[in-house]
C-alpha positions as semicolon CSV with decimal commas, in nm:
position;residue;x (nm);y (nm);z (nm)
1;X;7,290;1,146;6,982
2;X;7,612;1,411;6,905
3;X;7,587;1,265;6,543
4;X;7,249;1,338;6,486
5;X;7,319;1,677;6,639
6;X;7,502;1,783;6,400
7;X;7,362;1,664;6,163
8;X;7,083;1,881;6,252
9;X;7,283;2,157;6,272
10;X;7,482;2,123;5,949
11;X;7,125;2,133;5,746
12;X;7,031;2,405;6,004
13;X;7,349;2,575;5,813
14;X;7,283;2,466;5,480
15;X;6,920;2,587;5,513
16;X;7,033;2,941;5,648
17;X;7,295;2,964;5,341
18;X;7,021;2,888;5,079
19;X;6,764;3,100;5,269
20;X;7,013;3,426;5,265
21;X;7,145;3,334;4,902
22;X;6,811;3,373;4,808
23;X;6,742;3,715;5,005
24;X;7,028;3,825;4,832
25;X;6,915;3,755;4,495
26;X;6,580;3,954;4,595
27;X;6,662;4,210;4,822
28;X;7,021;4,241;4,873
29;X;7,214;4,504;4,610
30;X;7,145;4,465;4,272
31;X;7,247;4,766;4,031
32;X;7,637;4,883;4,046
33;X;7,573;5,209;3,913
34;X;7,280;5,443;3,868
35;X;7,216;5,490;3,470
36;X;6,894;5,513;3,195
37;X;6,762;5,212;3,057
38;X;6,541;5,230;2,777
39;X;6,299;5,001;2,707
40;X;6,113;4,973;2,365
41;X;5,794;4,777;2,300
42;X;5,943;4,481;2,106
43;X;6,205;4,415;2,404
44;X;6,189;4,080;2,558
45;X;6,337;3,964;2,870
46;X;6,620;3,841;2,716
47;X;6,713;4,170;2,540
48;X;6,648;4,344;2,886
49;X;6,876;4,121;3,044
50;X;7,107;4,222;2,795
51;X;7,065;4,599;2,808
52;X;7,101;4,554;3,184
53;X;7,409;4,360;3,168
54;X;7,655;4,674;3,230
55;X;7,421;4,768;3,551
56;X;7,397;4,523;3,766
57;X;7,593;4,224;3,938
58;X;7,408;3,914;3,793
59;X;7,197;3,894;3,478
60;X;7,091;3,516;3,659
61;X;6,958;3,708;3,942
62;X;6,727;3,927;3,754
63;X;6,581;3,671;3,520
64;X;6,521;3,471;3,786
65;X;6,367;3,716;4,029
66;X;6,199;3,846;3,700
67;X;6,024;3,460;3,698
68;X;5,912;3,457;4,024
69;X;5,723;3,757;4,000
70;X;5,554;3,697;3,663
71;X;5,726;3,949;3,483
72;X;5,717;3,850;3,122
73;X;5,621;4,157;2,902
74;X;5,776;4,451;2,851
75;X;5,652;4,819;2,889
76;X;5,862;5,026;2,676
77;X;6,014;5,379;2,908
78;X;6,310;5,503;3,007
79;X;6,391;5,346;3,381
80;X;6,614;5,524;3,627
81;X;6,861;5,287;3,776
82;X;6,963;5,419;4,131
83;X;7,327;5,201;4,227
84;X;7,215;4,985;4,541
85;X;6,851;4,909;4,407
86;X;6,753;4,542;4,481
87;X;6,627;4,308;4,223
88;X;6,310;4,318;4,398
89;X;6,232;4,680;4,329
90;X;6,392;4,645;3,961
91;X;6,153;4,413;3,828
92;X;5,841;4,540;4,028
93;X;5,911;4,905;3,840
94;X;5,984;4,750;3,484
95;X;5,688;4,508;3,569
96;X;5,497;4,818;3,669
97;X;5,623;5,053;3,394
98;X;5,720;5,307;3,637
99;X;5,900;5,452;3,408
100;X;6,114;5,852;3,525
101;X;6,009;6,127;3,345
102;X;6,289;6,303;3,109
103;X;6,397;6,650;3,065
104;X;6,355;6,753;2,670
105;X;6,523;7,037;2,549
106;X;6,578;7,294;2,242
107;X;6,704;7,602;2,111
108;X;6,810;7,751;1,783
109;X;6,581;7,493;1,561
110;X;6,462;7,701;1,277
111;X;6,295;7,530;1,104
112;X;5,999;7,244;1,224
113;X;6,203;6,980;1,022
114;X;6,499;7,095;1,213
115;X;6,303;7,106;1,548
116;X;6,167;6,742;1,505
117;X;6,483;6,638;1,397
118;X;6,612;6,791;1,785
119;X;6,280;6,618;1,943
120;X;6,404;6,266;1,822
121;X;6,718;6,286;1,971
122;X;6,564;6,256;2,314
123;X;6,201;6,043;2,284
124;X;6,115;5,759;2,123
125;X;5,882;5,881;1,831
126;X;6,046;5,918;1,549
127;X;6,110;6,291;1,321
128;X;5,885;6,193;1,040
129;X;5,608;6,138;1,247
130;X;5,659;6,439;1,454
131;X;5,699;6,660;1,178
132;X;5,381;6,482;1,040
133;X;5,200;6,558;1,357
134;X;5,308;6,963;1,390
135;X;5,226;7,009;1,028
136;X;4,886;6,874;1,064
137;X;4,607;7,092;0,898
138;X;4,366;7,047;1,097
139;X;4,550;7,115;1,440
140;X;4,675;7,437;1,259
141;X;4,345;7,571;1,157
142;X;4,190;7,516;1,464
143;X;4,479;7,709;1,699
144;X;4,494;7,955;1,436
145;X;4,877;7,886;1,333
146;X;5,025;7,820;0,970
147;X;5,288;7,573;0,846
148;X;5,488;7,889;0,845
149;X;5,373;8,037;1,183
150;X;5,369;7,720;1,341
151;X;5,707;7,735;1,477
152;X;5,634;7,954;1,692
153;X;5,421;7,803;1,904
154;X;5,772;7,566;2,000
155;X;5,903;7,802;2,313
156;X;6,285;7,719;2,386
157;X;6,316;7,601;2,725
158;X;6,372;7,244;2,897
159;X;6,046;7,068;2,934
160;X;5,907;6,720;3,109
161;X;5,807;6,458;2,930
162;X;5,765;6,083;2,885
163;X;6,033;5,912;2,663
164;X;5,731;5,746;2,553
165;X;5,556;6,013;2,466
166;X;5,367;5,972;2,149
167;X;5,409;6,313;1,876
168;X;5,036;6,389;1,986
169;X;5,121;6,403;2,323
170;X;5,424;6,613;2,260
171;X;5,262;6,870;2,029
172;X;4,954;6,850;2,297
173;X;5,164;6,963;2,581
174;X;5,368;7,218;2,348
175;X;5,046;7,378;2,310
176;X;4,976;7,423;2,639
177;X;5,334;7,524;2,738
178;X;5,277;7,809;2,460
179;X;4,910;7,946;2,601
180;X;5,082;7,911;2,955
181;X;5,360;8,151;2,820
182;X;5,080;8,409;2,722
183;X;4,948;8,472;3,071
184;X;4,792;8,822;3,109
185;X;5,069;8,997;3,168
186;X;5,266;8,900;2,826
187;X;4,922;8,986;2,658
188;X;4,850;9,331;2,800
189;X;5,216;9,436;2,724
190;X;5,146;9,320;2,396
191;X;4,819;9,471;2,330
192;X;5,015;9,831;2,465
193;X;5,254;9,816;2,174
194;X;4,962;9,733;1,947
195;X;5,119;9,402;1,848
196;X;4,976;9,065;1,796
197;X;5,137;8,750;1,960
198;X;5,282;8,630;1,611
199;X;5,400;8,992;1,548
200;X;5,572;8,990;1,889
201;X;5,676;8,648;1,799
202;X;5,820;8,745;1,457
203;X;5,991;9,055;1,600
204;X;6,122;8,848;1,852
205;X;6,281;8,626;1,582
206;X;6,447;8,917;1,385
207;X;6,626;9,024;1,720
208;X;6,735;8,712;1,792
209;X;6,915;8,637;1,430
210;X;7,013;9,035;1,496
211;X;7,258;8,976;1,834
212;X;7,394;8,678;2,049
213;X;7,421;8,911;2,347
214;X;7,109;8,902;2,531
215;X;7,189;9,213;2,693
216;X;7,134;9,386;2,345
217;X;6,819;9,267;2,293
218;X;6,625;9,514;2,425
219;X;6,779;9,749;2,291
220;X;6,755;9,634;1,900
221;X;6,412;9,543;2,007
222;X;6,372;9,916;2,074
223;X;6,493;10,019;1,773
224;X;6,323;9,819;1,561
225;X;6,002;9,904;1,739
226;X;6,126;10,256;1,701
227;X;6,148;10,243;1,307
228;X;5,790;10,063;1,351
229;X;5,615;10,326;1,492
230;X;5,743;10,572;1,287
231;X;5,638;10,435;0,963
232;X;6,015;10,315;0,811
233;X;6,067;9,982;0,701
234;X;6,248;9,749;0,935
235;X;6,549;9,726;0,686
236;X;6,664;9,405;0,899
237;X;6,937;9,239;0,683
238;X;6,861;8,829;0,880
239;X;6,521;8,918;0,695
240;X;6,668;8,949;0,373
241;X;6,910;8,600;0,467
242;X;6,571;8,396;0,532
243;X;6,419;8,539;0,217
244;X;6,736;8,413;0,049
245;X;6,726;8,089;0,222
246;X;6,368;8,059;0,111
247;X;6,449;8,034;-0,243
248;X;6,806;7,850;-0,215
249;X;6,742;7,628;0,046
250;X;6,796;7,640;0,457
251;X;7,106;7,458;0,472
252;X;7,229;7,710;0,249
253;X;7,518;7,985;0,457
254;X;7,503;8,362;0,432
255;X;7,746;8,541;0,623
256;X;7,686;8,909;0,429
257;X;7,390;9,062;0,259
258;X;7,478;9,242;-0,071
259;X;7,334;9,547;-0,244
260;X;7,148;9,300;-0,483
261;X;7,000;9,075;-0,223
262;X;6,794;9,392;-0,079
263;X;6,562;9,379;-0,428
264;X;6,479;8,965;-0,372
265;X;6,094;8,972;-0,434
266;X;5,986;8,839;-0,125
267;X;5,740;8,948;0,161
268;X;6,032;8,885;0,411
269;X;6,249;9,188;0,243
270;X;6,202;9,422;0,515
271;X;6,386;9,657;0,294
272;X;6,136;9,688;0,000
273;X;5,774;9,633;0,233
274;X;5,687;9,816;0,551
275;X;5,600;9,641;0,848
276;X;5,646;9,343;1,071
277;X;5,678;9,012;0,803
278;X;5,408;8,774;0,782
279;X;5,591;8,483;1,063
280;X;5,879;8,445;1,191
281;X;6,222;8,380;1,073
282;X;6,408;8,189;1,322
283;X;6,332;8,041;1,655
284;X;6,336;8,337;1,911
285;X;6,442;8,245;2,332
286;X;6,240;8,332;2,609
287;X;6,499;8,706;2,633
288;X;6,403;8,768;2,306
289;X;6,050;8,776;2,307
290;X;6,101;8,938;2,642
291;X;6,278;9,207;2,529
292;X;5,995;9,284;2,253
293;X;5,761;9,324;2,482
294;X;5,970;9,510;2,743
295;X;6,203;9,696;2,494
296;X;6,466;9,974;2,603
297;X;6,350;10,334;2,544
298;X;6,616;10,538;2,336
299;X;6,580;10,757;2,025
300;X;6,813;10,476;1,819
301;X;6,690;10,430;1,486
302;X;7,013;10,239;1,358
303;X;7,289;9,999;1,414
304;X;7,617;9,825;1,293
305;X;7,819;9,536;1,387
306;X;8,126;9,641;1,599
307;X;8,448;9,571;1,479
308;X;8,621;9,740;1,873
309;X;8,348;9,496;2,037
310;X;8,295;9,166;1,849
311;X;7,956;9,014;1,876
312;X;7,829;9,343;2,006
313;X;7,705;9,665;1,788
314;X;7,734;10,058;1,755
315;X;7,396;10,222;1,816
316;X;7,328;10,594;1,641
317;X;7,038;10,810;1,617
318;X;7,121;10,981;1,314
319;X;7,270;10,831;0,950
320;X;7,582;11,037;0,959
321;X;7,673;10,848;1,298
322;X;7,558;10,560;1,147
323;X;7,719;10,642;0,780
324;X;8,075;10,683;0,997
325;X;8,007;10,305;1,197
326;X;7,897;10,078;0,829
327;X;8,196;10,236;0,669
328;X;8,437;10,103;0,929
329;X;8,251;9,781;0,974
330;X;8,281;9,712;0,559
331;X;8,632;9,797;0,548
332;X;8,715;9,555;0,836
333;X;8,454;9,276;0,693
334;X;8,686;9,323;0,365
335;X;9,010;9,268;0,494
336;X;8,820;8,951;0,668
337;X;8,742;8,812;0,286
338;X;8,378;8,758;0,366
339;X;8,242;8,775;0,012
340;X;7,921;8,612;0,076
């Protein structure tokens, strides 16, 4: 009678080991540390098991759970990996494709090839098809933007998406994001300085490539509006750099605008044509458009880089102040050896 007792008991034991070796493969803890997976479409559960390898404890585990519950084909994402997530509620959200939405973000892309080249970094589509995708006639015509215009309906700022996200969907909710930006407020400010959104947009741009120091910008963006309204021509020298750049390439580096560079025969030279320039030149921030439409009052009409201040300038209503400022600021940039 003991013998059969414990015999009894011992598979009593057995049974209770395999029962909670099995909970543990399902629900016990699973991932060692939280991190991204990414999952594209031609991964198969091998490859995932691979990719997860770093993750969690045991690569068995998963397959095996991943078995049980049917999980065979993958859904391309990016997956957030909390540390202490069971196997369980691993394979239901790949199985799912519950996959965490990403932050996407850019700045300083001046160019659309540059800006898809910024966008690939952090989906899945690739540039070429991006770039395909903003450059598209038809979406242009119809939202009233150009190949050359068309950057500016990218706002800087960090955005939600899907690493899955086709280029449709990216440029679709870029869109929106840009007509959001314009609520009534931005337009009415607009329409008060008599500007259009691409001429606040291409403004915008100029003070941008003008100063770093976002403090500034409403004040350049006053001058220049000044000079606007007064009939002179902008005379913006980052004007005269994308004219250059137009001809010689983007990639190409101009660190100082000669005498000869202000007769370039191009609608950008701000020096030779009146008026705001048909687009934009660079990618302009959210403080730089902001500044354009709420621009400092002063009676500055021009403005040098500061050699007592790097990075900052020297303001002057007249041209004798002004004369006095470029003279000290070409002497210094000189002695500096900037030739070009």
């Amino acid at each position: 009678m003991k013998k059969i007792k414990y015999i009894v008991l011992a598979i009593s034991f057995i049974i209770v080991i395999i029962g909670f070796n099995f909970y543990n493969k399902i629900y016990g803890k699973a991932v060692v540390k939280t991190s991204n997976l990414y999952i594209i479409s031609n991964d198969n559960i091998e490859s995932i098991k691979t990719k997860i390898s770093p993750f969690v404890k045991d690569t068995d585990d998963f397959l095996w759970v991943a078995n049980k519950k049917n999980y065979k084909k993958a859904k391309a994402g990016m997956y957030l990996l909390k540390e202490g997530m069971n196997m369980n509620d691993l394979v239901n959200m790949l199985r799912a494709g519950n996959q965490t939405p990403i932050k996407v973000s850019f700045n300083n892309q001046d160019t659309l090839e540059k800006l898809a080249g910024r966008i690939a970094e952090q989906l899945e589509v690739d540039s070429l098809t991006l770039l395909k995708t903003m450059k598209d006639p038809k979406f242009l015509k119809e939202n009233n933007f150009t190949q050359k215009s068309a950057l500016g309906m990218y706002i800087p700022n960090q955005y939600e998406f899907y690493w899955t996200d086709s280029a449709e969907k990216f440029r679709s909710k870029m869109l929106n994001y840009y007509n959001n930006f314009w609520n009534t407020s931005r337009l009415r400010k607009a329409k008060k300085l008599g500007l259009s959104k691409n001429e606040i947009i291409t403004l915008a741009s100029i003070v941008q490539k003008e100063t770093s120091q976002v403090s500034e910008r409403p004040i350049v963006a006053g001058l220049y509006l000044n000079r606007y309204k007064n009939g002179w021509p902008l005379q913006a020298d980052p004007t005269i750099i994308f004219a250059l750049k137009e001809k010689r390439g983007h990639d190409k580096v101009f660190k100082r605008v000669l005498l000869r560079d202000l007769e370039i025969n191009s609608p950008y030279n701000t020096y030779k044509y009146k008026g705001i320039p048909p687009t934009l030149i660079a990618m302009p921030d959210i403080s730089s458009i902001n500044a354009v439409l709420n621009p400092a009052k002063h009676n500055y009409f021009y403005m040098c880089a500061s050699i007592d201040k790097i990075g900052f300038h020297e303001f002057s209503k007249t041209l004798s102040q002004h004369n006095h400022h470029a003279h000290k600021y070409q002497k210094w940039v000189s002695k500096q050896g900037i030739n070009r």
